[in-house]
C-alpha positions in Angstrom: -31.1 56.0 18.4 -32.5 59.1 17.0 -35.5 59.7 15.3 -37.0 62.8 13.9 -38.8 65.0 16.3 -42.1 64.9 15.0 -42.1 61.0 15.7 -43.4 61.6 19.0 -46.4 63.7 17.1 -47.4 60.7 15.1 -51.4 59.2 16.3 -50.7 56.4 18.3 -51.9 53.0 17.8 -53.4 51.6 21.0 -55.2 48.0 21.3 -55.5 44.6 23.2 -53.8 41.3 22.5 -55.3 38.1 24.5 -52.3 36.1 24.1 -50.0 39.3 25.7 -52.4 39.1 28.9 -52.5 35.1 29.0 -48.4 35.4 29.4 -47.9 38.4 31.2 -46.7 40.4 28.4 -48.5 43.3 29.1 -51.0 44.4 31.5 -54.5 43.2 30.6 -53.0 43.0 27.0 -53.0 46.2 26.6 -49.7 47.9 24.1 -49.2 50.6 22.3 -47.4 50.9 18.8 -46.1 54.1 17.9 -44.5 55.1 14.4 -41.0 54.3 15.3 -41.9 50.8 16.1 -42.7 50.3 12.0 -39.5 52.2 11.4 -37.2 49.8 13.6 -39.1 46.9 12.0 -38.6 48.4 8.4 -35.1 49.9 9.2 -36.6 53.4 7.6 -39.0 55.9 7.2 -40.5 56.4 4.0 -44.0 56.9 2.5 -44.9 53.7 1.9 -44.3 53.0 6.0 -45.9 55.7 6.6 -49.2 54.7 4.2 -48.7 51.1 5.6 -49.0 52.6 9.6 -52.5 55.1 8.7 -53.9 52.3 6.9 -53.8 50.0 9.6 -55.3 52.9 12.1 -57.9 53.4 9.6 -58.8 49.9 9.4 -58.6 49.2 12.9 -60.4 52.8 14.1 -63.3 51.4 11.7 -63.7 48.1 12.9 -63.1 48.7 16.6 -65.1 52.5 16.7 -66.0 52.2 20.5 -63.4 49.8 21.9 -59.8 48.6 21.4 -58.8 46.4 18.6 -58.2 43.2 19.2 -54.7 41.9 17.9 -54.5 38.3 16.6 -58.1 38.5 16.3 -58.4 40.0 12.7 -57.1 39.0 8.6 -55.7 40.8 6.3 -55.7 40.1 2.8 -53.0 42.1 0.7 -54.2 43.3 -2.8 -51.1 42.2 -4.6 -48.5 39.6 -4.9 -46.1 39.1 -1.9 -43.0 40.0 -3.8 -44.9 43.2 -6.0 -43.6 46.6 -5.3 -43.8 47.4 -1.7 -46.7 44.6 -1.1 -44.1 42.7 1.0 -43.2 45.9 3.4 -46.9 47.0 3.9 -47.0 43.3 5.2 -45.0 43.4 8.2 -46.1 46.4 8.8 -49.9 45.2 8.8 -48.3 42.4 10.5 -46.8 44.4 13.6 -49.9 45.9 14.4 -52.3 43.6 13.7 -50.8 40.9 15.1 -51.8 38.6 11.4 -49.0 36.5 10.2 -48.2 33.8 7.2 -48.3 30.1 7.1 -45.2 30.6 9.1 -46.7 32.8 11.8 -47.4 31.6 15.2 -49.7 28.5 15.8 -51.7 29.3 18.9 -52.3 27.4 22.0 -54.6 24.7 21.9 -57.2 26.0 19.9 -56.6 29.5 20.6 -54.2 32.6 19.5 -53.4 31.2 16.6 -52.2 34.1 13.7 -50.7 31.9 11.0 -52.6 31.9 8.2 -53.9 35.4 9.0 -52.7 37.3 6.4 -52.3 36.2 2.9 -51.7 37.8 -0.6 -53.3 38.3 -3.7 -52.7 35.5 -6.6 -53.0 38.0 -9.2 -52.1 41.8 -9.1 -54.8 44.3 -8.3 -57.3 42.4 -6.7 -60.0 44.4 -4.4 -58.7 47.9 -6.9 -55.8 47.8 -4.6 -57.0 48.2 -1.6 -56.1 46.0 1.3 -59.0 44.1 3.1 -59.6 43.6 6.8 -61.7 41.6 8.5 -62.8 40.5 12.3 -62.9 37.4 13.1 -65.7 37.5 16.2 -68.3 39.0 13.8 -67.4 39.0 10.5 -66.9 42.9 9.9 -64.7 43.7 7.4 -63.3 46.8 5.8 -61.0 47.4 2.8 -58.7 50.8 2.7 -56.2 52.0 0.0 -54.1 54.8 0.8 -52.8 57.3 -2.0 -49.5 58.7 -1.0 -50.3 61.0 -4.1 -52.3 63.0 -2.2 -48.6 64.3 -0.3 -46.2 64.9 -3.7 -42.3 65.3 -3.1 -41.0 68.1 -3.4 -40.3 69.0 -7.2 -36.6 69.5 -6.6 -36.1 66.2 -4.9 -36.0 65.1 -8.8 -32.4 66.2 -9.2 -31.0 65.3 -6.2 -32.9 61.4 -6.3 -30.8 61.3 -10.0 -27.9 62.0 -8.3 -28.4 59.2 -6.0 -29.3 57.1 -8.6 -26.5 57.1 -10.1 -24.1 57.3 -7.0 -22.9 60.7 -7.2 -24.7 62.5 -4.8 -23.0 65.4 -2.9 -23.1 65.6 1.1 -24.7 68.9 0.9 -27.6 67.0 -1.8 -28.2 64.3 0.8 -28.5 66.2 3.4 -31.0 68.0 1.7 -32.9 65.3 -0.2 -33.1 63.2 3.5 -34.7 66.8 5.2 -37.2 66.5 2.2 -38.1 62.8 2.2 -38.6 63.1 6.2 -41.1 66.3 5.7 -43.0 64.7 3.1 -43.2 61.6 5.6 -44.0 64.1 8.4 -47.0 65.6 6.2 -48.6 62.8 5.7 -48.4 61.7 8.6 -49.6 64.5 10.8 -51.1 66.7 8.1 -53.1 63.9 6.6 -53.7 61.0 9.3 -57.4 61.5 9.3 -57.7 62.9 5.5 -60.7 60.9 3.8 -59.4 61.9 0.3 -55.8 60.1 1.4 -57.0 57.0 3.3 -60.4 55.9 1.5 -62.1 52.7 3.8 -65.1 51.4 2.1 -67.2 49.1 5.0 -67.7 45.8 3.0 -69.8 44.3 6.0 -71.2 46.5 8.6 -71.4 44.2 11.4 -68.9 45.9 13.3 -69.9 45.6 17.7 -70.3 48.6 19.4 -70.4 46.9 22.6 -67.3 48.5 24.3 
């Protein structure tokens, strides 16, 4: 498989899951989750993938400053209804790398590594403003962070070209084109933007994040 080149470029997404190291999975726990992990698990590469994989960093880079994030160890409470918009890709995504899952997520052993019932959903649309919530589990430290793809517009004449599409007539020579322009807008945001405070806003909702590391 091949991905775009500036893949490789994209921050990387480092932290610790307990129930990895109890089975061997990884070396003290310890894995890495790169962009093109979210894009095998989507099946593409858009801005709302994109958004979904900086807000977990955010999130995670906020509530973890001086150590590695723990997965399984944290919730995630979507702003919107599961089946809203995009709500439902942002949540695997969230999912991947934080390790938070449905009912239907994994039940833990004994009384530990449990990550069903980790993430959950809004019951009404546009709860928190939007933005998605995160919390710790060990101490209670929770953050909530809303990303604006805005911030990165498409190109202006990706307009003809996505009405083309639209309506199933596109030319190879328009597709070509309009997949170059979708990827750099992606790749923008993404490396242009990862650590843009007017892009990715995270509001601390309960500073009791552990510096302990």
């Amino acid at each position: 498989m091949t991905f775009p080149d500036f893949f490789e470029d994209v921050p990387v997404i480092r932290l610790r899951d307990p129930l990895a190291q109890l089975l061997g999975s990884a070396t003290e726990g310890i894995m890495e989750y790169r962009y093109a992990d979210a894009v095998r698990l989507t099946g593409h590469s858009c801005p709302t993938v994109a958004g979904a994989f900086l807000t977990a960093r955010a999130a995670l880079n906020s509530l973890y400053p001086d150590t590695l994030p723990e997965r399984g160890s944290i919730t995630v409470r979507m702003p919107s209804l599961e089946d809203e918009g995009t709500t439902g890709v942002v949540a695997q995504v969230l999912a991947l790398l934080t390790g938070a899952a449905a009912q239907g997520g994994f039940k833990g052993i004994g009384d530990r590594f449990a990550r069903n019932g980790l993430l959950s959903f809004a019951k009404r649309s546009g709860e928190n403003n939007g933005a998605v919530r995160f919390e710790r589990l060990d101490t209670g430290a929770s953050v909530a962070v809303v990303v604006d793809a805005g911030k990165v517009p498409a190109d202006t004449s990706q307009r003809e070209r996505l009405q083309a599409i639209l309506q199933n007539r596109e030319t190879p020579k328009q597709q070509i084109e309009f997949a170059r322009l979708w990827q750099e807008r992606v790749r923008r945001m993404l490396l242009e933007h990862a650590d843009d405070t007017t892009m990715i806003r995270v509001v601390t909702l309960n500073d009791t994040i552990s510096r302990d590391g």
